[in-house]
C-alpha positions as CSV (number, residue, x, y, z in Angstrom):
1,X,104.5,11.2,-92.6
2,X,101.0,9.3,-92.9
3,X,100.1,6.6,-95.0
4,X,98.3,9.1,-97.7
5,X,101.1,11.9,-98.4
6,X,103.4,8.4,-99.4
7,X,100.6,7.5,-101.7
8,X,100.6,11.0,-103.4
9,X,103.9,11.2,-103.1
10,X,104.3,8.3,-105.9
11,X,101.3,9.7,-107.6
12,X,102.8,12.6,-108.1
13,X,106.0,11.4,-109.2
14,X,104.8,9.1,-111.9
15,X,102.5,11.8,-112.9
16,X,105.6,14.0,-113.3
17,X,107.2,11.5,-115.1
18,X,104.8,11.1,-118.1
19,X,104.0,15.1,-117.8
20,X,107.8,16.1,-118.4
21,X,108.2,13.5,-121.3
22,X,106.1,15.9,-123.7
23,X,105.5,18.9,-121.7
24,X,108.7,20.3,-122.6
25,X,108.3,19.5,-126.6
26,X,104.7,20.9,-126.5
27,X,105.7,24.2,-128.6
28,X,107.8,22.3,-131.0
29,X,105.2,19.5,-131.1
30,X,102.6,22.2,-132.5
31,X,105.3,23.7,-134.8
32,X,105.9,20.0,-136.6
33,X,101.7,19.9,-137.2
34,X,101.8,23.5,-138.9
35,X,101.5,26.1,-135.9
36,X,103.9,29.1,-136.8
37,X,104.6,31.4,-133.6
38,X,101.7,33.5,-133.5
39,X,99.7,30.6,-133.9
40,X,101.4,28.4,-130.6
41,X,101.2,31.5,-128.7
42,X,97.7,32.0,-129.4
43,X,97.2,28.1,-128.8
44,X,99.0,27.9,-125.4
45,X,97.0,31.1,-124.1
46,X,93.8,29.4,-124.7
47,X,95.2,26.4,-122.8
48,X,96.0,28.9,-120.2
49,X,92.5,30.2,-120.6
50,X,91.5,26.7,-119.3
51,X,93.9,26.5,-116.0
52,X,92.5,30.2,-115.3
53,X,88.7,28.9,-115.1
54,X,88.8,25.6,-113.6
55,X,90.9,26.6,-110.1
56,X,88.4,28.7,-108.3
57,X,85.3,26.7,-108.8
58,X,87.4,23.0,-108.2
59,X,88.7,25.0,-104.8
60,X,84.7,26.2,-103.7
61,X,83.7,22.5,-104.7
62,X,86.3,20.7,-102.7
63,X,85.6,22.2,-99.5
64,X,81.7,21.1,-100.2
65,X,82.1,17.6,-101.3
66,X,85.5,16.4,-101.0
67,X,89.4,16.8,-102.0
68,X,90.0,13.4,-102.7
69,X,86.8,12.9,-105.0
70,X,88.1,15.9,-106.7
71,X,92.2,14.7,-107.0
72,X,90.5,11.2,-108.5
73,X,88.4,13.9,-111.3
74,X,91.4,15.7,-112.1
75,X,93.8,12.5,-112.8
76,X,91.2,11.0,-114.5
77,X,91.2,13.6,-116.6
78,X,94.7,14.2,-117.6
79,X,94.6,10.7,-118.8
80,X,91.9,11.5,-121.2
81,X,93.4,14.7,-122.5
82,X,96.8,12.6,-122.6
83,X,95.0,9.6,-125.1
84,X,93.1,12.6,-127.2
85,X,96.9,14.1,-128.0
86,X,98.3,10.9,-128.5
87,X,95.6,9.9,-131.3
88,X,95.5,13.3,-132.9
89,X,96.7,13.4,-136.5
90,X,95.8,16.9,-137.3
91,X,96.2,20.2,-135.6
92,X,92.5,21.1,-134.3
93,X,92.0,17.4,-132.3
94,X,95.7,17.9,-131.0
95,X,94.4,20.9,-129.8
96,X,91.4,19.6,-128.2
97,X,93.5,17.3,-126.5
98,X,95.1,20.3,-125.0
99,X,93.0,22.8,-123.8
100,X,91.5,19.6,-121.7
101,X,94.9,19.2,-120.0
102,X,94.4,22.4,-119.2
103,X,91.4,21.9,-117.2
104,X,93.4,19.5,-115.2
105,X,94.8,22.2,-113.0
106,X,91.3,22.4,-111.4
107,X,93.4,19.7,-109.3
108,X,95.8,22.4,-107.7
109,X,93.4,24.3,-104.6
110,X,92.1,20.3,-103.9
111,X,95.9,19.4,-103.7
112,X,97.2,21.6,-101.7
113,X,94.2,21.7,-99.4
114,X,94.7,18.0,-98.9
115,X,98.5,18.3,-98.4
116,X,97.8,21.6,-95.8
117,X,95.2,19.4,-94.3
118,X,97.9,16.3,-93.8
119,X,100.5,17.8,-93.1
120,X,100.7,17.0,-89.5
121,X,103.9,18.7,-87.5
122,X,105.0,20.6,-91.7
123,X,104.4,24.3,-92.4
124,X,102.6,24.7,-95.0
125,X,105.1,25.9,-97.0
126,X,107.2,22.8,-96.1
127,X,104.3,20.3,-97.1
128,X,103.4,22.0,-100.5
129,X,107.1,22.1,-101.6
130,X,107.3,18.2,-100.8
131,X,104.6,17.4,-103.4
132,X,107.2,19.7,-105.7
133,X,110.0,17.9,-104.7
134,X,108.4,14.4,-105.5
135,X,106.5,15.4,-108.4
136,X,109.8,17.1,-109.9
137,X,111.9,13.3,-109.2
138,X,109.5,12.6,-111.9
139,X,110.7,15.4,-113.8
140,X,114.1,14.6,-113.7
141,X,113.5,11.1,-115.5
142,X,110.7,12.3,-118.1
143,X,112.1,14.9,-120.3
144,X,115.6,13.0,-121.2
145,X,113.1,9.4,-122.2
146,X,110.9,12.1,-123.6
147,X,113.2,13.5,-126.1
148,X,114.8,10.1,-126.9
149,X,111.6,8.7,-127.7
150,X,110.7,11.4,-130.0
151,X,114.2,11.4,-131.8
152,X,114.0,7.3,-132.4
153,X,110.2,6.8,-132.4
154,X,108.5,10.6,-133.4
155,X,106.9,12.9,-130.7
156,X,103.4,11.7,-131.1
157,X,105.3,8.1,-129.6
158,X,105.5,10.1,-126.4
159,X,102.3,11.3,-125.6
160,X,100.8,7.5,-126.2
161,X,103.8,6.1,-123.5
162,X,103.0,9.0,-121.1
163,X,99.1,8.0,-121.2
164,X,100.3,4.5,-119.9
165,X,102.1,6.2,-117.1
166,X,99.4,8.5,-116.0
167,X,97.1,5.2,-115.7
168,X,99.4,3.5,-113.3
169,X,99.7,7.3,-111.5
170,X,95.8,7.0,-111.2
171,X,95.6,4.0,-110.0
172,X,97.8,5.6,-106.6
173,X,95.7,8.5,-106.0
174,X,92.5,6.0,-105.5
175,X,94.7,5.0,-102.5
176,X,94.6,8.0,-100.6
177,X,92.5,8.3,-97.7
178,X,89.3,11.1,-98.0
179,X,89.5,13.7,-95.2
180,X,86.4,15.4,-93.4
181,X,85.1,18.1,-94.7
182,X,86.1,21.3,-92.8
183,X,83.4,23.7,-91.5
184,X,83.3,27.4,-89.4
185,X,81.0,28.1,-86.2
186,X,78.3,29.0,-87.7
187,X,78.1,31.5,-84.3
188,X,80.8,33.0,-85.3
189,X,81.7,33.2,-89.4
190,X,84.9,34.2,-90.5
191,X,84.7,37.4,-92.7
192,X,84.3,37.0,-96.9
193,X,86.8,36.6,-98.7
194,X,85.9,39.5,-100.8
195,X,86.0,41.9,-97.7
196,X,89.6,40.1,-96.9
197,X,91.9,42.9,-97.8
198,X,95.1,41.4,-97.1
199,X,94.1,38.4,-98.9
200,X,94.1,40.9,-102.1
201,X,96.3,42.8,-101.8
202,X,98.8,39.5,-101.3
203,X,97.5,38.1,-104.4
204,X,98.1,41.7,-106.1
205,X,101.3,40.7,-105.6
206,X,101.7,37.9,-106.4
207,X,100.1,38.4,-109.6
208,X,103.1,40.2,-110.9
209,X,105.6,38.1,-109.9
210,X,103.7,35.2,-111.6
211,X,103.3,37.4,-114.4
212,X,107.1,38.5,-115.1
213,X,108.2,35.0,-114.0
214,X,106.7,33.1,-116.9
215,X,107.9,35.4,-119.7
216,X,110.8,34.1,-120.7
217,X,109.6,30.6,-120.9
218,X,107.2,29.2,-123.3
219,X,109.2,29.5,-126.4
220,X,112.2,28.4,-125.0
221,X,112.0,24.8,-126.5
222,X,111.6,26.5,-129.8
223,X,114.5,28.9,-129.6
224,X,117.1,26.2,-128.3
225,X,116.3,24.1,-131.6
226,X,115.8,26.5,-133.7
227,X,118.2,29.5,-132.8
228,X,121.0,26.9,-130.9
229,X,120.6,24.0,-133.0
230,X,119.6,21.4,-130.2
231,X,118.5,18.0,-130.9
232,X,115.4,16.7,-129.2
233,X,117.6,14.3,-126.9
234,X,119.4,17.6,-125.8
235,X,116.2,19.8,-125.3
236,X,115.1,16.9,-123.2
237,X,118.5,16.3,-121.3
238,X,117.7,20.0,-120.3
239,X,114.2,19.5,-119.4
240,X,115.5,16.9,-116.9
241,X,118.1,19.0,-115.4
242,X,115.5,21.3,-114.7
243,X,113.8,19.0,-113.0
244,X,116.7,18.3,-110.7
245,X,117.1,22.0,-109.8
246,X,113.2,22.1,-109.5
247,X,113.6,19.1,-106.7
248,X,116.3,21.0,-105.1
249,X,114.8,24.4,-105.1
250,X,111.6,22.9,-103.3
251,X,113.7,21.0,-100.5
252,X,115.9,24.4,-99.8
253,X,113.6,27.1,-100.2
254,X,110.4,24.9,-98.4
255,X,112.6,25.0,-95.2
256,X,113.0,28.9,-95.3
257,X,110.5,31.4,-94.8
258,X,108.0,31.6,-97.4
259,X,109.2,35.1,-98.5
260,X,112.5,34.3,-98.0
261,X,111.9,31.1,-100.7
262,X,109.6,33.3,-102.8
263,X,112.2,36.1,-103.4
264,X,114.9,33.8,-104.0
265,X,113.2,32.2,-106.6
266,X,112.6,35.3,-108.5
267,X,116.3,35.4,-108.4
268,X,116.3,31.6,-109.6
269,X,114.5,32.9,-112.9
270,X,116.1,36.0,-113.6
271,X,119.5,33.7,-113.9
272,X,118.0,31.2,-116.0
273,X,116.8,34.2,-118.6
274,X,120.2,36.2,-118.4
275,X,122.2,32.3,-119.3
276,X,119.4,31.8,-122.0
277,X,120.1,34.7,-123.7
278,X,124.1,35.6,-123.4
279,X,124.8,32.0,-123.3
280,X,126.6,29.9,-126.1
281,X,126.8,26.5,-125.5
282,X,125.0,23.4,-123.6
283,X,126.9,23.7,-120.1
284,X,125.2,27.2,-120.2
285,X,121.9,26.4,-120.9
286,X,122.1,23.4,-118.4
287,X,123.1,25.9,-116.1
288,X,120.0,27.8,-116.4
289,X,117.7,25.0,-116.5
290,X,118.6,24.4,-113.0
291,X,118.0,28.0,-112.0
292,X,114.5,27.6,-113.3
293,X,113.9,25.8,-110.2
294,X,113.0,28.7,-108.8
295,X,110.2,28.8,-110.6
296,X,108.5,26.0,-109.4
297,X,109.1,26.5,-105.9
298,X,108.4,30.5,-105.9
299,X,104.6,29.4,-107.1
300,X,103.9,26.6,-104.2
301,X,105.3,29.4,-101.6
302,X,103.5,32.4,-103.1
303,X,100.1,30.0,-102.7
304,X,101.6,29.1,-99.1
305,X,101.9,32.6,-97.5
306,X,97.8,32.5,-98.3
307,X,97.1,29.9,-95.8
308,X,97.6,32.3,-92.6
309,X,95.3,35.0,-94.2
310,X,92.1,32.9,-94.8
311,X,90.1,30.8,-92.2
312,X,90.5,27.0,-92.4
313,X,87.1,26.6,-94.2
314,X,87.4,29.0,-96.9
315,X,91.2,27.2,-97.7
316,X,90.2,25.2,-101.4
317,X,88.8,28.6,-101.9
318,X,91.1,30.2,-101.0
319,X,93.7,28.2,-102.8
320,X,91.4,28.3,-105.9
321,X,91.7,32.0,-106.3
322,X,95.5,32.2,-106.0
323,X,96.0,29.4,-108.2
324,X,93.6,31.7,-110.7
325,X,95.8,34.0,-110.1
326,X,98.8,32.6,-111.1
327,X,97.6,30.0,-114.3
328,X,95.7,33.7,-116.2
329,X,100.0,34.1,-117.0
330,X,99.8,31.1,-118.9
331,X,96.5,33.1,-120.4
332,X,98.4,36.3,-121.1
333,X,102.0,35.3,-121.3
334,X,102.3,33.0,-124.7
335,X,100.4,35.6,-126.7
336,X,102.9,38.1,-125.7
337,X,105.6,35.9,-125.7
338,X,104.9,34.3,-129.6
339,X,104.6,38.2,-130.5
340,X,108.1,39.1,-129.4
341,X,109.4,35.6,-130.6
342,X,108.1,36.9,-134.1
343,X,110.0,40.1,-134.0
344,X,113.3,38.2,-132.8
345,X,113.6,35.0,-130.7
346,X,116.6,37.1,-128.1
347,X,114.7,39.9,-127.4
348,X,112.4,37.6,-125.5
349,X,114.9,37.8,-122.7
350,X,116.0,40.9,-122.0
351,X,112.7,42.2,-122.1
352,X,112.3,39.1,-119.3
353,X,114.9,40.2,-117.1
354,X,113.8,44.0,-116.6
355,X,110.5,42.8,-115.7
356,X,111.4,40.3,-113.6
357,X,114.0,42.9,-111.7
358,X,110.4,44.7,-111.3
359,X,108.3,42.4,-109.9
360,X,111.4,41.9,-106.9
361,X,111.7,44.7,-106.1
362,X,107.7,45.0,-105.7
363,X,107.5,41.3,-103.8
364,X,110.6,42.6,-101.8
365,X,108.8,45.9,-100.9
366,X,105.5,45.1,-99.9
367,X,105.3,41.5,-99.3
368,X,105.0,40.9,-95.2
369,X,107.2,38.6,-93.3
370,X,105.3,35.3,-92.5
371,X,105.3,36.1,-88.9
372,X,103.6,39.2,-89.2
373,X,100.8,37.3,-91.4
374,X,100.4,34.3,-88.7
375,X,96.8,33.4,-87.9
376,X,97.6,34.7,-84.1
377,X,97.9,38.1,-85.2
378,X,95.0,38.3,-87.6
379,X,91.5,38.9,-86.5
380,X,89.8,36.5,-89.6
381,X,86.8,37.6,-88.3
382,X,86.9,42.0,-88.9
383,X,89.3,42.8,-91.7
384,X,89.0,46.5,-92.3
């Protein structure tokens, strides 16, 4: 491992750190400042309309002037977004605050082409599920301080002590080294991206698994307290767990096939919104914080199984377009989500788990095995 992946490494763990201390308590967060359902679901889509711009263009611009320039941007940015929440005193600049985290995920296609980039002797599907293992170490460690901060000191306590961490997490990503630029023979052009009709029909894919995945998730936090009566401290013990079985989903499904990982993950979910839904008491719903691990891990190997489809210099692209791909769920989902939520806070679930069961058996159907995708058996100059 070189010099640089260490230094992300602890970038990315510190940064998960102060991320999970309010991440987690975000819907409940807007619900204490006046937000009913409708309203958070309608807030956390536009946040979601944010992480759906910003990937494509970040990607196109990384491969022109830089991924490290561009992982500096993005960190420096979440550390504004972070001090905007944390001085908020009213709904609208709290909600400011958020929708410019959400640009942060323009740092997503420049991570992972750096990571592809220095991965040395790693798959790419290894490398990309070691910055979710480390970055999820963090995870395990935020959500518990998170929630006992905000049950001695208030919520708004947290975001103000995650700032602080996110500085320290910025000052390690200016210690990366910057990597060349990558470029195609000019002779000899790979094909468009647009004309790249596995490319496509992958992310087609991949869409609906991203889609179904999400689902059951953003009003979770709000369900536990309100429905199961869950302090803060407890909501946050989850949020932790989940962050162990986010850690241990990356290391064992990143040294399987990327399909392999990215079905089983599926699986992970569907577990976690079955245990939500018919389960009655904490061991349960620690339980299925660990499944969510799949999650996190099906997302960095559904992005992974694009490297062999695209030339090397079209790979921020690339990157950008499937990470577009999967952040418009956190467009579409909340909406969708807050609306069942309205009607009845279970019903979220079930509804979860048939379209979950759909999206496997598409991914399981029509998702190619990695060796038939390999970069020696596709011409990435003439894709019919």
């Amino acid at each position: 491992m070189n010099r640089s992946l260490i230094w992300l490494g602890v970038a990315l763990f510190t940064w998960g750190i102060g991320e999970a201390m309010f991440l987690i308590f975000q819907p409940i967060y807007l619900q204490q400042l006046g937000a009913n359902p409708r309203i958070i679901g309608w807030i956390l889509g536009a946040a979601g309309l944010m992480t759906t711009l910003v990937p494509i263009p970040s990607g196109h611009i990384s491969d022109l002037w830089g991924r490290k320039q561009m992982l500096i941007a993005a960190w420096i940015c979440g550390v504004l977004a972070t001090l905007i929440m944390a001085l908020a005193r009213s709904l609208p600049v709290f909600v400011i605050g958020i929708l410019l985290y959400g640009v942060t995920l323009f740092v997503i296609s420049p991570l992972d082409s750096y990571l592809t980039a220095a991965r040395g002797n790693w798959s790419v599907g290894r490398v990309i599920t070691f910055s979710g293992i480390v970055y999820n170490a963090g995870v395990m460690i935020g959500p518990y301080a998170g929630g006992w901060i905000g049950d001695h000191y208030g919520l708004r306590t947290v975001y103000a002590v995650a700032c602080c961490i996110f500085v320290f997490s910025t000052i390690f990503i200016f210690l990366i080294e910057a990597q060349p630029r990558d470029h195609h023979d000019p002779e000899n052009p790979p094909a468009g991206l647009m004309t790249n009709r596995r490319y496509w029909n992958f992310l087609f894919i991949f869409f609906i698994v991203a889609l179904v995945v999400y689902l059951p998730q953003p009003f979770t936090p709000n369900f536990l307290e309100n429905q199961r009566s869950l302090s803060l401290t407890q909501i946050g013990t989850l949020g932790s767990i989940g962050g162990a079985g986010n850690t241990t989903f990356n290391f064992l499904l990143g040294m399987l096939e990327a399909r392999t990982g990215f079905l089983l993950g599926q699986v992970g979910v569907m577990v976690y919104a079955l245990l939500l839904w018919k389960g009655t008491g904490l061991s349960w719903f620690a339980i299925a914080y660990f499944m969510l691990g799949g999650f996190r891990a099906l997302r960095g190997l559904g992005v992974a199984q694009v490297r062999p489809l695209v030339h090397e210099s079209q790979m921020g692209l690339a990157y950008g377009i499937a990470e577009t791909v999967g952040a418009s769920t956190t467009l579409i989902i909340p909406p969708i989500a807050g609306y069942l939520y309205s009607i009845s806070p279970y019903i979220v679930y079930p509804v979860a788990l048939v379209a979950i069961a759909i999206g496997f058996i598409i991914s399981f159907i029509f998702t190619p095995h990695s060796k038939h995708i390999s970069p020696e058996h596709i011409d990435i100059t003439h894709i019919p």
